[in-house]
C-alpha positions, 0 to 999 in steps of 0.5 A: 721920642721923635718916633713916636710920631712915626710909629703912629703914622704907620700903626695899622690902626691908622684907619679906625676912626679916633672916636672908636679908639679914644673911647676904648683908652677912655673907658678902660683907664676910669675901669683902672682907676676906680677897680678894687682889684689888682687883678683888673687893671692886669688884665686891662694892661695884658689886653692894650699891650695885645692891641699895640703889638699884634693889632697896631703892629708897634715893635714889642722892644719899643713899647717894652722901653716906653713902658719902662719910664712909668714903671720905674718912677712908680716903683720909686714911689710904690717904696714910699708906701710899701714901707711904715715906721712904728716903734711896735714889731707887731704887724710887720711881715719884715722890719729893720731898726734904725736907733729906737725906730723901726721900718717895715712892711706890712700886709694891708701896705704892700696891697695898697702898694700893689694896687696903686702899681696895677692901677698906674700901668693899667691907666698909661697903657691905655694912654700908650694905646691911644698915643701910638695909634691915634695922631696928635690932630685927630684927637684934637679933632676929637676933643673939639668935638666933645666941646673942649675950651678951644683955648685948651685945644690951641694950648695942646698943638702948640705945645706939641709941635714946639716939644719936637722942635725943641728935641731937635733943636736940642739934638743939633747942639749937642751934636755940635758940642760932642764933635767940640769934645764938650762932654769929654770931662765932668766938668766940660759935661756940665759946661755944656749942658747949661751953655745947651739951655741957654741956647735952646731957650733962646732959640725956642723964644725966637721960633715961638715969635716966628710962630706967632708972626706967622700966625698973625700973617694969616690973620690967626683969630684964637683957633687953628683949623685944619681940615679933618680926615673922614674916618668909616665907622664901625659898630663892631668896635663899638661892641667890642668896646663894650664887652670888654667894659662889661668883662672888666667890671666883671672881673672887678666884682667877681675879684674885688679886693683880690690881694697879693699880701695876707 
């Protein structure tokens, strides 16, 4: 997850203000949410993954692994509303029996499932986009702008810094315990991975003191300020937020309630 961070500081939408790009992922994931299509949320992942790849540069392996994480706990879940038990065949397109008790597939569920797949990768590729183009502090810049709770913001970068703290801290340990052959055996694998916990809980609780050391040091008064790079604006990008809004609610109206099944 480290790179991440090092895809976003070499994107080649690096220069294009965080307002501009936090708008474009903001208005297409609530088109995701609210849209009565399948279709629209399709489109509107097809047009991010577009944006990461060719205009963002982010290699297509990479986004292809980060992409399926959220496709395959929504496949686990998707199972759980694709499937229905009834004591009745009718209506089912496949069923099975367990003793007395039937489980199936019907038409309105697998759209329903459908739907809720289209419109939960539609939504995390727009947050992809944002994530791998825009830094963690020019979101918080952005954030601050919009009047969120300063307590929130402070809560976001630190908890962001300790996460990369805390992978590498938990890579250091278990580099040392596989140099030790702590992972040889089941049994070693499982001895190793709580004696790894317990250590970085320790070592976390340890660098959040340090922190908070330093942070008073520097007579830290509830806000973190840092200063904040001036970004050109351009109405074009606002424009083609726009068109593309306006043609993903296009397409939600013209294709509302667009069905796969039945």
């Amino acid at each position: 997850m480290i790179n991440i961070d090092q895809y976003v500081y070499a994107n080649k939408l690096l220069a294009v203000h965080p307002a501009e790009k936090s708008f474009l992922a903001l208005a297409t994931m609530v088109a995701c949410l609210i849209s009565t299509s399948i279709y629209t949320p399709i489109i509107a992942m097809v047009l991010m993954a577009g944006l990461i790849i060719f205009k963002a540069g982010i290699p297509v392996k990479f986004f292809s692994h980060l992409m399926l994480l959220p496709i395959t706990f929504l496949v686990i879940g998707e199972l759980t509303i694709a499937f229905s038990i009834s004591d009745q065949p009718g209506g089912f397109l496949y069923h099975f029996a367990v003793g007395g008790t039937l489980i199936g597939v019907t038409a309105q569920d697998l759209n329903k499932a459908a739907l809720l797949f289209s419109r939960s990768l539609g939504a995390v590729s727009c947050l992809y986009f944002l994530a791998l183009t825009t830094p963690m502090l020019e979101i918080i810049s952005v954030l601050r702008r919009l009047k969120v709770p300063a307590l929130f913001l402070e809560l976001m970068s630190l908890i962001y810094r300790f996460i990369f703290i805390l992978l590498d801290s938990a890579a250091s340990i278990h580099t040392s315990q596989s140099s030790r052959l702590g992972y040889v055996t089941l049994k070693s694998s499982f001895r190793s991975t709580s004696q790894l916990f317990y250590a970085l809980f320790i070592r976390s609780f340890q660098r959040s003191q340090a922190v908070a050391t330093a942070l008073e040091a520097r007579c830290y008064q509830g806000e973190i300020r840092v200063l904040e790079k001036k970004f050109p604006r351009s109405m074009r990008n606002y424009v083609f937020v726009i068109v593309v809004e306006m043609t993903l609610v296009l397409f939600n109206l013209y294709l509302g309630g667009g069905k796969f099944f039945g």
